[in-house]
N, C-alpha and C positions, 0 to 999 in steps of 0.2 A: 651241957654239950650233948649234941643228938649224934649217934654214930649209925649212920648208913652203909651197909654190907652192900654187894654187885645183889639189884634186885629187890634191894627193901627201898622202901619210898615213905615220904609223909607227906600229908594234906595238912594244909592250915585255909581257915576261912578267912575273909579280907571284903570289910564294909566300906561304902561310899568310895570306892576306886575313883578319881579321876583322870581323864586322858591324858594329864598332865604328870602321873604319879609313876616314877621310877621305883624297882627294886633294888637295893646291895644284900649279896652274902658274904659274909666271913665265914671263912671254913680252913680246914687242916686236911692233907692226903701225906701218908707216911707213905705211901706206893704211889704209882702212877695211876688217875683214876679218871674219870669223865661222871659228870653231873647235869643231868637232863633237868632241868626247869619250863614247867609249864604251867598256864592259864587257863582253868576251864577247857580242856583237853586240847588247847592250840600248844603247840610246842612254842618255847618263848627263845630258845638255844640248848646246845648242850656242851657242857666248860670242862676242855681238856684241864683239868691239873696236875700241875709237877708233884713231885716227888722231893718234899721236903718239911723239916717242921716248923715252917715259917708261915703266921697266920700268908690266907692266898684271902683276895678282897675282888668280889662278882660285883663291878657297879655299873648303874648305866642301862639298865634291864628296863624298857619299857614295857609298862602295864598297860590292859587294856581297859576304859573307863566301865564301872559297873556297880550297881547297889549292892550286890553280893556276888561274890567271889570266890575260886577255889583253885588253891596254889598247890602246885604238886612238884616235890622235891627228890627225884629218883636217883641212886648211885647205879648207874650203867653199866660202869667198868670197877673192881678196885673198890676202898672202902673210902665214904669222906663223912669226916668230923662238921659238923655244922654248927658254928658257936653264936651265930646271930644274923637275923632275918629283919634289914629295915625298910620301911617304904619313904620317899621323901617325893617331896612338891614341889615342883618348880615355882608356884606361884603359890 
């Protein structure tokens, strides 16, 4: 589990994107928190989360297609837990 403080962020790299390829997070906020996700510096949303210890599930997140890639994970507000980062394919 990755734990993001208001302010700390992580990068992850992401090969052969297709336009077709969707993000999910799974994550945890003990507080009330917001979570900035972005693409090669396009903002992609930012996900109010509740305030509870119940995994919270980000899916539906379109990627934008690309050989290489860089995904950036920011805790905005509040701290959030990040337990897993999947891409999946329509096709």
């Amino acid at each position: 589990m990755l734990r993001l403080r208001e302010g700390e962020y992580a990068c992850y790299s992401l090969n052969d994107v297709t336009a077709h390829t969707a993000l999910e997070v799974s994550c945890f906020a003990a507080e009330p928190a917001a979570l900035e996700i972005s693409q090669d510096r396009r903002i992609l949303g930012v996900f109010e989360l509740n305030s509870t210890e119940d995994r919270q599930l980000l899916s539906g997140i379109r990627l934008s297609g690309a050989d290489a890639s860089a995904l950036r994970l920011k805790a905005v507000r509040g701290t959030v837990d990040i337990e897993t980062l999947t891409t999946k394919t329509d096709r």
